[in-house]
C-alpha positions, 0 to 999 in steps of 0.5 A: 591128168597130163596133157599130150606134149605135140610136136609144134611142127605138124607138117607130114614128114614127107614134106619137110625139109631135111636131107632123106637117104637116097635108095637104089630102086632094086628088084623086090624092094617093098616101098610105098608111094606117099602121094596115093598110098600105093605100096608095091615092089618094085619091078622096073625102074628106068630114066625117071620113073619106077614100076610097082607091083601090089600083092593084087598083081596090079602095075603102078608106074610113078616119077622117081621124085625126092621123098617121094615114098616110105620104106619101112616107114621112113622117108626116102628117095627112090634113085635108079641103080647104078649099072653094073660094069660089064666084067672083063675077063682077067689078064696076065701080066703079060696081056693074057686072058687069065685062066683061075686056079690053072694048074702049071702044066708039066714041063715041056721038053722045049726050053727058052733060053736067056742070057742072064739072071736079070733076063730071066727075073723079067720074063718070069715077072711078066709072062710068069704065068702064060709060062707055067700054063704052057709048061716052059722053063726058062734058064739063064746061061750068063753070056752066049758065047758058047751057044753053039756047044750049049745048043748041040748039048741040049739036041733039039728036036721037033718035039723039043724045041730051043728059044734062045733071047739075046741081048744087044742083037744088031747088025754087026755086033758080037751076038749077031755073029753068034746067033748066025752061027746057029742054024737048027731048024729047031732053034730060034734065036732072036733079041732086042737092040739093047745093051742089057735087059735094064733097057728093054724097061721103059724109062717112065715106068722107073721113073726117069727121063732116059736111059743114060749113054755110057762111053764105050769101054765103062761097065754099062750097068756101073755107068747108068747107076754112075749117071743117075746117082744110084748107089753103086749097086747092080743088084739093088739097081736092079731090084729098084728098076724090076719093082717098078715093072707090073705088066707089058705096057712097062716094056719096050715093044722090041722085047715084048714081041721077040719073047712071044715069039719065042713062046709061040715057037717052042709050044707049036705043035706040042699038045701033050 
């Protein structure tokens, strides 16, 4: 005959030392209390204690104490679950309260207008998606000074409306005498102080201190590359600065409000 081998260590495995699985305290999790052998599923658990219900409907209530009970004959502690984070509604790029799988509505009449290709990659970059939903295109014209023949081209109307972003609209300058000369109830025309659109993105967000001065007279987007040692290329420049921008909060105030504004003014009064 052979003898039985016994583990020389007869403490309980509830009480011995040892790190034991910690396990969240889920609705209907079968466990048994090791103290009185109650087994139960759990019911409730709140700050410091468990509920337990028996297969009799019986109600047990026991602390959440290390190795305090068996599941499925192991050993484990009983934590309170993690609560689950209240869901917030998706958003756009813009801010916007996403619509999942939204079709791109039909295009409206109405129109937005930028001046360039780089005015018109940001919009889309970042109110891409309030734009398809609304059914507004945008276009780039490269340069406004033939705005007033552009606007009477494209005859617009109550229900086909003009939004037109200009590029460095101060008091005084050229594009504010342009944007003047335009005066169709139909038409708004509004823009941003600076320069070029590169402006309008924040300098943090491209990961620089500030937009460089350029002297007058310079190609101003040749100047800023110049003076931050960028390679002599606009349109890699370009690319650079527009990956870096990933919602509003990487544009400057004075552009995003003018762009909703234009959104606002050629969808008003369009339900079809």
């Amino acid at each position: 005959m052979h003898a039985r081998q016994y583990d020389p260590d007869l403490t309980p495995p509830w009480k011995r030392s040892g790190p034991v699985p910690e396990v969240p305290a889920e609705p209907d999790l079968v466990v048994e209390e090791l103290t009185t052998g109650f087994c139960g599923a759990v019911i409730r658990c709140e700050a410091g204690t468990v509920t337990l219900e028996d297969r009799f409907g019986k109600h047990r209530v026991f602390p959440l104490e290390p190795r305090g009970f068996l599941l499925e004959g192991t050993v484990v502690t009983l934590v309170r679950p993690s609560a689950a984070a209240p869901s917030r509604p998706a958003r756009t790029a813009s801010g916007s309260i996403a619509v999942p799988q939204a079709r791109a509505r039909v295009a409206r009449a109405g129109r937005i207008y930028v001046e360039g290709r780089h005015d018109a990659e940001l919009v889309e970059r970042v109110w891409g998606d309030d734009l398809r939903i609304e059914g507004v295109v945008v276009e780039y014209l490269e340069g406004i000074d033939d705005l007033p023949s552009i606007v009477a081209e494209f005859a617009p109307a109550a229900d086909a409306r003009l939004g037109v972003l200009v590029d460095h609209l101060v008091p005084g300058s050229k594009e504010s005498r342009i944007a003047a000369s335009v005066t169709d109830p139909h038409v708004l025309v509004v823009g941003h102080p600076y320069i070029d659109v590169w402006e309008a993105v924040k300098p943090s967000s491209v990961g620089i201190r500030s937009w460089p001065a350029v002297p007058r007279g310079q190609d101003w987007k040749t100047g800023v590359c110049r003076a931050l040692g960028w390679p002599q290329n606009t349109g890699a420049a370009w690319q650079h600065i527009l990956s870096r921008v990933h919602s509003y909060k990487d544009l400057e105030p004075q552009l995003l409000g003018r762009v909703e504004e234009l959104i606002d003014f050629v969808t008003v009064g369009d339900d079809a």
